[in-house]
ROGU-94503 format. One record per residue (C-alpha): x, y, z; residue in three letters; residue number from 1. Coordinates in nm, 4 decimals, padded with zeros to 6 digits, m for minus. Example, Ala and Ser with C-alpha at 12.3 -4.5 7.8 and 13.67 -1.06 7.14 Angstrom:
<sites>
<site xx="01.2300" yy="m00.4500" zz="00.7800" resn="Ala" resi="1"/>
<site xx="01.3670" yy="m00.1060" zz="00.7140" resn="Ser" resi="2"/>
</sites>
This chain:
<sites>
<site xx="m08.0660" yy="m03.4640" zz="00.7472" resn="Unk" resi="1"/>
<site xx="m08.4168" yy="m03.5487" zz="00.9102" resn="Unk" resi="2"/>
<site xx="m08.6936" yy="m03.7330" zz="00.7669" resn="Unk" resi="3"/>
<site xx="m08.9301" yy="m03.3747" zz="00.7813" resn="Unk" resi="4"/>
<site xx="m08.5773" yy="m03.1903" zz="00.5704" resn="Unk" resi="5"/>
<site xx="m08.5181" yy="m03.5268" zz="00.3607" resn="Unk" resi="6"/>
<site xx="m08.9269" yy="m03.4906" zz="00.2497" resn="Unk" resi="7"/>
<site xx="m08.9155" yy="m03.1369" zz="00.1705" resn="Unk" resi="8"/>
<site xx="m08.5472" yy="m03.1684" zz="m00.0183" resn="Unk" resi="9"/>
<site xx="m08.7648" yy="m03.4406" zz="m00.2480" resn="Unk" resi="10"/>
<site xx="m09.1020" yy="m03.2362" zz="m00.2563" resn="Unk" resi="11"/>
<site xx="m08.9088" yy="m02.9552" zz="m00.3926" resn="Unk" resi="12"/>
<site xx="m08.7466" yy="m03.1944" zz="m00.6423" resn="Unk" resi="13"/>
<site xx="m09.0312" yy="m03.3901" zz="m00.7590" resn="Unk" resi="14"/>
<site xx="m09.2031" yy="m02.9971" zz="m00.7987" resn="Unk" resi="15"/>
<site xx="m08.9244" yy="m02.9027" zz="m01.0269" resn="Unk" resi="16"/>
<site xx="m08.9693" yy="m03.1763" zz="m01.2387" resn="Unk" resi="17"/>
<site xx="m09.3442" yy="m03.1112" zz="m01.2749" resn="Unk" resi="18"/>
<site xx="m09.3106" yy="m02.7467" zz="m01.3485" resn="Unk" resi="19"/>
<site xx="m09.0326" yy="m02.8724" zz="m01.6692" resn="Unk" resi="20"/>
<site xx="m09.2760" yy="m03.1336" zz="m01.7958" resn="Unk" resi="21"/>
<site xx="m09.5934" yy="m02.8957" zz="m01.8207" resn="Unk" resi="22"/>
<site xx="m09.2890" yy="m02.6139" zz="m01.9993" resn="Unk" resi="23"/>
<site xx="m09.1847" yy="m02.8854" zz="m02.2370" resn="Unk" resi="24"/>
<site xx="m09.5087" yy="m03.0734" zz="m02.3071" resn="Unk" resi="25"/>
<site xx="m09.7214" yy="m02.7761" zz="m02.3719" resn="Unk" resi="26"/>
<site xx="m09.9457" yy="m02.9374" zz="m02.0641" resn="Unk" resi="27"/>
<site xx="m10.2038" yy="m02.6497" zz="m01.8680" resn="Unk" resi="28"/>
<site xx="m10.2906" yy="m02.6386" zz="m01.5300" resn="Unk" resi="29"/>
<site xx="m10.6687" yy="m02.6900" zz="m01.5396" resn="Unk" resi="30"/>
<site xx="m10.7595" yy="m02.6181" zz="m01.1987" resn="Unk" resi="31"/>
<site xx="m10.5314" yy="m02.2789" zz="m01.2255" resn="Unk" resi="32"/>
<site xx="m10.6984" yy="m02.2008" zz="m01.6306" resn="Unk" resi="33"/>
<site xx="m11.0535" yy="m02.2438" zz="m01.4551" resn="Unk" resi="34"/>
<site xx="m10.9911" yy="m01.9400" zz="m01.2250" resn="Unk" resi="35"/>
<site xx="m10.9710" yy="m01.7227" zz="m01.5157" resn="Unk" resi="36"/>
<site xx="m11.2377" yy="m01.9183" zz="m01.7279" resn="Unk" resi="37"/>
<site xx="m11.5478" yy="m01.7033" zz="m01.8440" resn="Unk" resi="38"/>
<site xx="m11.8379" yy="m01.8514" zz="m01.6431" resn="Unk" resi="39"/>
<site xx="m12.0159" yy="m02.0901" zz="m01.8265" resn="Unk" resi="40"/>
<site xx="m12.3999" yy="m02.0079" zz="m01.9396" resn="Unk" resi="41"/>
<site xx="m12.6687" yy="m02.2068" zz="m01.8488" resn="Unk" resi="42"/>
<site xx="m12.7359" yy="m02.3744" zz="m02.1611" resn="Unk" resi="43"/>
<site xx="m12.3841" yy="m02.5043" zz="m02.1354" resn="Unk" resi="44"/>
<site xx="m12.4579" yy="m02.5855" zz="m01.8187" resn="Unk" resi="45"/>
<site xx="m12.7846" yy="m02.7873" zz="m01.9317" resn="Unk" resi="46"/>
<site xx="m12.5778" yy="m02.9668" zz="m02.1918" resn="Unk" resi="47"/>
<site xx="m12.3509" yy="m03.0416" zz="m01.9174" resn="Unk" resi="48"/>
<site xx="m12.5681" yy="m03.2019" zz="m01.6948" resn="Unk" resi="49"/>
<site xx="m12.7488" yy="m03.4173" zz="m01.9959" resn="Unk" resi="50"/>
<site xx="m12.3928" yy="m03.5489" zz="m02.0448" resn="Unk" resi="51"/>
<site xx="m12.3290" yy="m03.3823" zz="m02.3840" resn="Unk" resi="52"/>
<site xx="m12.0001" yy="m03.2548" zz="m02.3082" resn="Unk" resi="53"/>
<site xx="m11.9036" yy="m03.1899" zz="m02.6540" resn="Unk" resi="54"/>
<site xx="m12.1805" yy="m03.0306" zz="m02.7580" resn="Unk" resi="55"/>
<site xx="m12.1278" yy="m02.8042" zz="m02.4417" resn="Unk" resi="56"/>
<site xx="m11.7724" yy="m02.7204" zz="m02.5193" resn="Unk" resi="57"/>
<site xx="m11.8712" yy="m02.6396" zz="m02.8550" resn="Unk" resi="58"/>
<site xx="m12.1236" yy="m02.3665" zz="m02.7369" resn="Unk" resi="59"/>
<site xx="m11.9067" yy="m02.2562" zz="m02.4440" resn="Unk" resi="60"/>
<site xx="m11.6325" yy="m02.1801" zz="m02.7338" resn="Unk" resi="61"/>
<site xx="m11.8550" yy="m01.9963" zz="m02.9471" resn="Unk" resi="62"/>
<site xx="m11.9953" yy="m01.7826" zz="m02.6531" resn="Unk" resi="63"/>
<site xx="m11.6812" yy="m01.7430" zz="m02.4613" resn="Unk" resi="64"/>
<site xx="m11.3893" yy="m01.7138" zz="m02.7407" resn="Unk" resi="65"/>
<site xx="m11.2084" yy="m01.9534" zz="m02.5189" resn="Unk" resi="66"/>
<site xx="m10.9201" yy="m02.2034" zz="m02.6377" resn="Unk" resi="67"/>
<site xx="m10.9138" yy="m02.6156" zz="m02.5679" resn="Unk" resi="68"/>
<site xx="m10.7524" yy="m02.5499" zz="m02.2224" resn="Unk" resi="69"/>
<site xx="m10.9814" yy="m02.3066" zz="m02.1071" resn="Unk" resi="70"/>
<site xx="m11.2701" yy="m02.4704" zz="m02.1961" resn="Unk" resi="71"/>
<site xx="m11.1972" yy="m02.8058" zz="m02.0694" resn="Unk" resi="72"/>
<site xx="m11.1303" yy="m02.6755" zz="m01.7368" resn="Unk" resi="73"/>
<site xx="m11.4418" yy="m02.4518" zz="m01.7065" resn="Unk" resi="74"/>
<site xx="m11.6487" yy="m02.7770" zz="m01.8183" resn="Unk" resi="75"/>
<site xx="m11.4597" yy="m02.9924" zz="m01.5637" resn="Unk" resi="76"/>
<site xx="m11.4952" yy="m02.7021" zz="m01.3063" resn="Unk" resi="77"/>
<site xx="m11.9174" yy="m02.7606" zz="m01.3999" resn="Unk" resi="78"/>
<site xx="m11.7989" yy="m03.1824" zz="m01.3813" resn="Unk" resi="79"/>
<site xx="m11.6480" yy="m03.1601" zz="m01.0281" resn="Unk" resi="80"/>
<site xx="m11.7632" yy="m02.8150" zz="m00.8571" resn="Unk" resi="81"/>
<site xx="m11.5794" yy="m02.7429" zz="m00.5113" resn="Unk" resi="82"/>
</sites>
């Protein structure tokens, strides 16, 4: 087997082992949650940028009806944009 085959044989491995941890930890995909995350408003956005993130995901809750996971990665989405 090559090195490119060898790589790709342990990519695929090490990508099955994710996926089982995230099934049998309960663990989210936040960058995959954000796509579907209400956008935030701008007052969560405000509390955001004056570094009240609790506060923030407090309001974004109430406003949205999101859950933990969907919150956090709307707020991170606001944290780390691009």
């Amino acid at each position: 087997m090559g090195e490119v085959e060898d790589l790709r044989a342990r990519i695929g491995e090490l990508e099955r082992k994710v996926e089982i941890l995230f099934s049998h930890t309960g663990a989210v995909d936040r960058k995959k949650v954000a796509v579907d995350a209400p956008p935030p408003s701008s007052e969560v956005e405000a509390l955001m940028a004056a570094g009240k993130t609790t506060k923030a995901a407090k309001l974004y809750q109430k406003q949205t009806g999101a859950g933990m996971a969907e919150t956090m990665a709307a707020l991170e989405k606001l944290s780390h944009p691009g």
